[in-house]
C-alpha positions as CSV (number, residue, x, y, z in Angstrom):
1,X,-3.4,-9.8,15.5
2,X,-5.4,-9.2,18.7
3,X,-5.0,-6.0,20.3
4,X,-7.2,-7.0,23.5
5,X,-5.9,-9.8,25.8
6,X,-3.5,-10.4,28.6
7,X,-0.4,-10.2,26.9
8,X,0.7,-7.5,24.1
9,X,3.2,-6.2,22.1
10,X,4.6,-2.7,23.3
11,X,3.9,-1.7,19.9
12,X,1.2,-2.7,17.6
13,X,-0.1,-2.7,14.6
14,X,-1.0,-0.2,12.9
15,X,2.1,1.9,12.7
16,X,3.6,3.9,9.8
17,X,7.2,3.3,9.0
18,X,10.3,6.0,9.8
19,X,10.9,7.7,6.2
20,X,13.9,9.1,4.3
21,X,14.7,12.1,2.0
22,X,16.5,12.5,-1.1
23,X,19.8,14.2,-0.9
24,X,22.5,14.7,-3.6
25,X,25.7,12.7,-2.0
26,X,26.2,10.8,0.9
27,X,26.5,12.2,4.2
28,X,29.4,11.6,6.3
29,X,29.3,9.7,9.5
30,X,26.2,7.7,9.6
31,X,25.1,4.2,9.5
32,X,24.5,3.0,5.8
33,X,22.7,0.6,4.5
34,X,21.6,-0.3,0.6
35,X,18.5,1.0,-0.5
36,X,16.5,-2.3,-1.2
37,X,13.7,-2.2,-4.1
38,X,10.8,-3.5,-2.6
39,X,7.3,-3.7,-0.4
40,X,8.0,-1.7,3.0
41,X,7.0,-4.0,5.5
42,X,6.7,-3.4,9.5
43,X,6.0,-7.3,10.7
44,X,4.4,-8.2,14.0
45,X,5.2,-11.2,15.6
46,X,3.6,-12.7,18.7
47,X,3.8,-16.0,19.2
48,X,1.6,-18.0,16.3
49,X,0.3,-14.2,15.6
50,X,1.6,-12.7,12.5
51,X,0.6,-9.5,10.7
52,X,2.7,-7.6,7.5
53,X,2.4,-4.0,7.6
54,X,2.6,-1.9,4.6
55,X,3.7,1.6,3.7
56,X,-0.4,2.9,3.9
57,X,-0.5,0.4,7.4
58,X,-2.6,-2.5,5.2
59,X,-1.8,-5.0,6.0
60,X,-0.3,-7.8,3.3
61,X,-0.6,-10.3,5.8
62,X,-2.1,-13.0,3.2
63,X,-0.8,-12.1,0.1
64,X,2.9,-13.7,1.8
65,X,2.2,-16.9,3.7
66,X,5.7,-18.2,3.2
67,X,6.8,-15.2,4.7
68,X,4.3,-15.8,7.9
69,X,5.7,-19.1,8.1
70,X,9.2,-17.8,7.9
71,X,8.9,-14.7,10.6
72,X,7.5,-18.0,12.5
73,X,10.6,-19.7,12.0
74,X,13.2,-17.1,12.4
75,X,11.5,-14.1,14.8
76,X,11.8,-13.9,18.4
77,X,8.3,-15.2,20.0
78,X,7.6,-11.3,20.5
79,X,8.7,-8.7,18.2
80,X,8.1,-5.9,15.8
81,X,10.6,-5.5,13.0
82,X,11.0,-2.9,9.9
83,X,12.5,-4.1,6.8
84,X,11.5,-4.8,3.5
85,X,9.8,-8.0,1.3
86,X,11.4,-8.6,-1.4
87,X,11.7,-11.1,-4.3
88,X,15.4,-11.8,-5.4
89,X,15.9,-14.0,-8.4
90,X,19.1,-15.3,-8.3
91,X,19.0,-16.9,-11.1
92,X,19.0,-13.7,-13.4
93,X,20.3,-11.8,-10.5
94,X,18.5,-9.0,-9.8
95,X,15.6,-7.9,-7.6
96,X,12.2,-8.6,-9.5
97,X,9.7,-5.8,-8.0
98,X,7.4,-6.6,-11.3
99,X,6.9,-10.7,-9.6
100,X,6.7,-8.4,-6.6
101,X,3.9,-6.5,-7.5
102,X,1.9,-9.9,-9.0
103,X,1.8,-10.5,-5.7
104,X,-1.2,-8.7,-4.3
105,X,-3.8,-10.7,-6.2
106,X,-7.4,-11.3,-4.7
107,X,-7.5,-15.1,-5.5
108,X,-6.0,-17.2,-2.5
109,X,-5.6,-19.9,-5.1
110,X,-3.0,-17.5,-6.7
111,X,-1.4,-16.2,-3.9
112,X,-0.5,-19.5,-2.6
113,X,0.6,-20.4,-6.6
114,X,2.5,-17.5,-6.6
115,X,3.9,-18.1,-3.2
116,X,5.7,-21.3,-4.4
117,X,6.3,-19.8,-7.9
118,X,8.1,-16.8,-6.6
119,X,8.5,-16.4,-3.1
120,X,9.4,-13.7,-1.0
121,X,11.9,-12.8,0.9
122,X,12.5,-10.6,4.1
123,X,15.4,-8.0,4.7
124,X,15.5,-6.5,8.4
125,X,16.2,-3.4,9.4
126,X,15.4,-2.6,12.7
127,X,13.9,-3.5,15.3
128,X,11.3,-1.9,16.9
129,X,10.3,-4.1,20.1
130,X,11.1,-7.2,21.5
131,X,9.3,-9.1,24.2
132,X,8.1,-6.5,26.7
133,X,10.2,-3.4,25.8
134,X,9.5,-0.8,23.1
135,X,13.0,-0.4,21.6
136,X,11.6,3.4,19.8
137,X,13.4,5.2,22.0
138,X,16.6,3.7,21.5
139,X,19.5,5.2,19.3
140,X,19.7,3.6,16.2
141,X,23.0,2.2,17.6
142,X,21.2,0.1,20.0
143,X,18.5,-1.0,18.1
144,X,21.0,-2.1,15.9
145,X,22.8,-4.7,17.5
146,X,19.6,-5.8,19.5
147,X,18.5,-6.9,16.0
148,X,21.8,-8.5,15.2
149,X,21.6,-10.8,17.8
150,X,18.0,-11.3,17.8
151,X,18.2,-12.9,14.2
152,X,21.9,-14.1,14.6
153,X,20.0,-17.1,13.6
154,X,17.8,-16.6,11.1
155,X,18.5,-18.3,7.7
156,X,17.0,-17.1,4.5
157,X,14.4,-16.0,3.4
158,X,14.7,-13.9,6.5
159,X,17.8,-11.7,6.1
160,X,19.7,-8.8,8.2
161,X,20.3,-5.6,5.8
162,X,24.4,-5.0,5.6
163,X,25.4,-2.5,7.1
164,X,28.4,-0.1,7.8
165,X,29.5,2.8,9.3
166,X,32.5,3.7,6.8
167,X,31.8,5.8,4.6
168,X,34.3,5.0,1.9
169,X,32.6,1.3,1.9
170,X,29.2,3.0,1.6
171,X,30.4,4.8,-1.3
172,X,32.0,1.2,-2.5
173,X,28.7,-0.3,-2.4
174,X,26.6,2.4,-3.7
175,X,28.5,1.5,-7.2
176,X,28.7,-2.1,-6.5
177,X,25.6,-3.5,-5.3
178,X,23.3,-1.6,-8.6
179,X,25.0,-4.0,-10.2
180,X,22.6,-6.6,-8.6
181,X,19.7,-4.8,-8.4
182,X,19.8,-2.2,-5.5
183,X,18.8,1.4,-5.8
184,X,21.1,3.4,-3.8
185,X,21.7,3.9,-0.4
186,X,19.8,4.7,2.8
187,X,21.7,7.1,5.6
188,X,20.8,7.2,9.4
189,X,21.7,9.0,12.4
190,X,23.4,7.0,14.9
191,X,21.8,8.0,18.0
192,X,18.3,8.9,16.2
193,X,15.4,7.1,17.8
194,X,12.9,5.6,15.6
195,X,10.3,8.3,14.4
196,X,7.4,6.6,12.6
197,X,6.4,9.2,9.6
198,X,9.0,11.5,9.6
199,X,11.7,12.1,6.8
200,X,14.4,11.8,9.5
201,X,17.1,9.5,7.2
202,X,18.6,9.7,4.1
203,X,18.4,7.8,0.6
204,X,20.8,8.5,-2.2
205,X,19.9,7.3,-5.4
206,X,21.5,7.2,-9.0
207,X,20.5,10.1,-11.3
208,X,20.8,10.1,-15.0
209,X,20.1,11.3,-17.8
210,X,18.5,9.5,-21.1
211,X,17.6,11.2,-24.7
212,X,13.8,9.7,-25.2
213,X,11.5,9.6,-28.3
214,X,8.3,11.1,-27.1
215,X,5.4,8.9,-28.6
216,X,2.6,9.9,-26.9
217,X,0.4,11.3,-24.2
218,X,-1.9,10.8,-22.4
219,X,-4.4,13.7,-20.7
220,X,-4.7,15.3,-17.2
221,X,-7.5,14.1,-14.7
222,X,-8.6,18.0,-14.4
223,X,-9.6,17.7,-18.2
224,X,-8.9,17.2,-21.9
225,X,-7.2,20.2,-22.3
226,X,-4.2,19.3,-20.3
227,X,-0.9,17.0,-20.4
228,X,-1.2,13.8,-18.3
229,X,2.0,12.6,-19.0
230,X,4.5,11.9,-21.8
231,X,5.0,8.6,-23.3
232,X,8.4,7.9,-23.7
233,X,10.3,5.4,-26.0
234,X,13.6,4.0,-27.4
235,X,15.0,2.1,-30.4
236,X,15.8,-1.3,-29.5
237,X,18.5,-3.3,-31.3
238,X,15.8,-4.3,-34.0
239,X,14.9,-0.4,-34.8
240,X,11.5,-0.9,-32.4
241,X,10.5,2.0,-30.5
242,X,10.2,0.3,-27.0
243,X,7.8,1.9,-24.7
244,X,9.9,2.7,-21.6
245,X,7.9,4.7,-19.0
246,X,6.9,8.5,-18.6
247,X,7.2,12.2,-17.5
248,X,4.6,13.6,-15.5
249,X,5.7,16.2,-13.1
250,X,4.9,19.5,-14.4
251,X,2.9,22.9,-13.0
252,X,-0.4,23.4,-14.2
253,X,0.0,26.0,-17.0
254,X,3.0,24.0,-18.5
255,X,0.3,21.3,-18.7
256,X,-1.9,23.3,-21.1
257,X,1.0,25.0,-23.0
258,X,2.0,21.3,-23.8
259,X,-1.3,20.4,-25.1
260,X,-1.3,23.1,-27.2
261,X,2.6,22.7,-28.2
262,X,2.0,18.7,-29.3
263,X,-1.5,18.9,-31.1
264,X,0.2,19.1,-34.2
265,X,2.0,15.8,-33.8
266,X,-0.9,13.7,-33.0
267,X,-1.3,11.3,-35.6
268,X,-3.8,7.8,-36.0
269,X,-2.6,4.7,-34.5
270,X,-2.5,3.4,-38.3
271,X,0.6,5.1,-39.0
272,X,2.3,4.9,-35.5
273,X,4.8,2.2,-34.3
274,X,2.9,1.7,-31.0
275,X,-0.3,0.4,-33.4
276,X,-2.6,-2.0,-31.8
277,X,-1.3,-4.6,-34.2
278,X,1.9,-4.9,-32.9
279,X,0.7,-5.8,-29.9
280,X,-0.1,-9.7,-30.9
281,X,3.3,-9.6,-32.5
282,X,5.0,-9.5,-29.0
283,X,6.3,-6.2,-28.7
284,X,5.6,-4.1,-25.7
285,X,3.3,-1.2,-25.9
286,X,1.7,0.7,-23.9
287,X,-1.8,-0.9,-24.1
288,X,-0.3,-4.3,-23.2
289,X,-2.8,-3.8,-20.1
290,X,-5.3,-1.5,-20.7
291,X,-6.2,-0.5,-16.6
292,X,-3.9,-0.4,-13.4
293,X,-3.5,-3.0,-11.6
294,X,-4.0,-1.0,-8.5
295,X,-6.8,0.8,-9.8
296,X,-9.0,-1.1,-11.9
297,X,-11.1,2.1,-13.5
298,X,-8.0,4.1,-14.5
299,X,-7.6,4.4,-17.6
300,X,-4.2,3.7,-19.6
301,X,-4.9,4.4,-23.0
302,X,-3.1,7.2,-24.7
303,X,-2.8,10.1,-27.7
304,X,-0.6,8.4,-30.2
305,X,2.0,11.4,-31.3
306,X,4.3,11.4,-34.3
307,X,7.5,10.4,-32.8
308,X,9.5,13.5,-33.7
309,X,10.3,15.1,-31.1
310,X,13.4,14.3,-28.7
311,X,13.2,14.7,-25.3
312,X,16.4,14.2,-22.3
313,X,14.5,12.7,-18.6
314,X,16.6,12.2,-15.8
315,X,16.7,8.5,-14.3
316,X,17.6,6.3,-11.6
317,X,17.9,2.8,-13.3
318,X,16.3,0.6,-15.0
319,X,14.2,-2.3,-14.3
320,X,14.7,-5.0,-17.6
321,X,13.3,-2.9,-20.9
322,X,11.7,0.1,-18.6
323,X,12.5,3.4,-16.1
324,X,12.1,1.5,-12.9
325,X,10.7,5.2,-11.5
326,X,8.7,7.9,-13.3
327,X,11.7,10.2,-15.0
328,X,11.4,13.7,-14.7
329,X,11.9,16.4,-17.6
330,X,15.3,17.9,-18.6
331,X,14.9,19.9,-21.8
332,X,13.8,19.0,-25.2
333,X,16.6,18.5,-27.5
334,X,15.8,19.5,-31.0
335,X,19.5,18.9,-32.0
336,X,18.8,14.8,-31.4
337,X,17.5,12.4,-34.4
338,X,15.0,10.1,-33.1
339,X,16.4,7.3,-34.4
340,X,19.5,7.8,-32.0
341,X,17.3,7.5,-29.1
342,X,18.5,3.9,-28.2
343,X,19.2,1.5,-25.3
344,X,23.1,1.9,-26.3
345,X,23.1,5.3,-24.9
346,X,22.3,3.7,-21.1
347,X,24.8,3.3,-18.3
348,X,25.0,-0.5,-17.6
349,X,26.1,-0.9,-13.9
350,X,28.7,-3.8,-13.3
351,X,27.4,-6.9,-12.4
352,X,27.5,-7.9,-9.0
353,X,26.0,-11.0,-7.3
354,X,22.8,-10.5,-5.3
355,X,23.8,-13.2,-2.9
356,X,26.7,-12.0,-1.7
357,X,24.7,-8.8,-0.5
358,X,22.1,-10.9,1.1
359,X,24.8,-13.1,2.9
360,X,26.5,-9.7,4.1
361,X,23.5,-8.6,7.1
């Protein structure tokens, strides 16, 4: 999008997105709205001009075409609106942030494959500007219905978050809607103006707690002599240990002190159930890809460990066989048998169709 020119937005592109902080229940009288699982997306609209900015202000501008063509469609001839891209498969009813993240691929051929394949969607939030006015500076409670009734006719894939101001129906839908695939709840001031950066709202999210195996490890970037993170796994119905994400968030020393502490499990991949065998058998390890997708020269591989030891993580949810998020370290649990480490002990939310939250903005 041209920056130079006769006619411009009142705000342009770049600009970093107004943030939120964790918090342990939900505050009383705000404006809620569900905590969507996807890309972060500020999108720029003037006239036939369209650019997608991202949470680091890149912009993802060609990795969604049929969302170009629908802000094209649905947007004012002049705006700038937060919200979020996602990709909501109704058919198994949930949000699928894994097709999500296949999206940012380098090949056009596949990102217009892809964009037929599984295409994206668009969940507003607010709205930043319209036309000539900068709408920043506005309560939220203006920006609010300024947005309402400058999509009132959108149609989907463009959508208006719900939204309420009760906060027994917050509460309602905090339960409900994880049931198809949202993460919690976001919290905002009424009258707070739009701060680009700052942790100025609130997101409550679902916190649990799961008994893991720990299989593995894998080292710290400071050196060999330091934890990385731990490699957890459960049983699945079939008595395979599934991988199903990691721990990673520990000070320095405790890094080293688990290196020590977890040398005498390491064993050979012959013996261990994450063997590179499996892996043409179907079942998911942890060397399924050996680099990140987002960083082609990182380095996945791991320390196979015995898996003996029994360690409880707290969680939000899941996302199909995995921890959607990186858990974080409760205690170990020495009184646990491995072999009870198994999906069963989970909290399944009640099902709840996505489409009727989409249909609610």
């Amino acid at each position: 999008m041209a920056h130079n020119g006769p006619v411009q937005l009142p705000v342009m592109p770049p600009i970093k997105p107004m943030l939120a902080k964790p918090v342990g229940r939900i505050p009383a009288d705000q404006h809620y709205e569900p905590k969507w699982d996807g890309f972060r997306s500020i999108i720029f609209r003037d006239g036939d001009e369209v650019e997608i900015g991202s949470r680091n202000e890149r912009p993802m501008t060609r990795y969604f075409p049929e969302v170009v063509e629908a802000v094209k469609a649905n947007f004012p001839e002049r705006a700038v609106i937060d919200g979020e891209i996602i990709i909501a498969d109704l058919g198994s009813n949930r949000l699928d942030f894994e097709a999500l993240q296949q999206r940012i691929h380098p090949a056009a051929s596949r990102v217009n494959l892809l964009s037929v394949e599984t295409p994206a969607s668009f969940v507003a939030f607010d709205l930043l500007a319209l036309g000539d006015e900068d709408l920043t500076g506005q309560p939220l409670a203006q920006r609010r219905a300024a947005l309402e009734k400058a999509l009132a006719d959108a149609r989907p894939p463009v959508h208006i978050t719900p939204a309420t101001r009760d906060t027994d129906l917050a509460a309602r839908w905090f339960e409900e809607f994880e049931g198809a695939g949202l993460d919690g709840l976001i919290a905002k001031s009424l009258d707070g103006t739009y701060q680009p950066d700052k942790r100025v709202m609130a997101k409550i999210k679902h916190e649990r707690t799961a008994d893991c195996v720990l299989a593995g490890y894998r080292v710290h970037k400071s050196g060999p002599d330091a934890i990385g993170s731990l490699l957890l796994g459960l049983y699945d119905e079939h008595g395979t240990l599934a991988s199903v994400g990691v721990v990673g968030a520990f000070p320095m020393a405790r890094r080293r002190e688990l290196f020590t502490e977890l040398q005498p499990l390491v064993t050979t991949f012959d013996d261990h159930p994450w063997a590179w065998a499996r892996q043409e058998e179907g079942n998911r390890t942890p060397r399924k890809s050996e680099t990140s997708r987002w960083n082609a020269g990182k380095d996945l591989s791991f320390v196979p460990l015995r898996p003996e030891r029994v360690v409880e993580v707290k969680y939000d949810y899941m996302e199909g066989v995995r921890f959607r998020h990186t858990t974080q370290f409760v205690r170990w649990r020495p009184d646990r048998d491995p072999s009870s480490c198994t999906y069963s002990q989970l909290e399944r939310p009640v099902r709840f169709e996505l489409d009727k939250v989409l249909t609610r903005g």
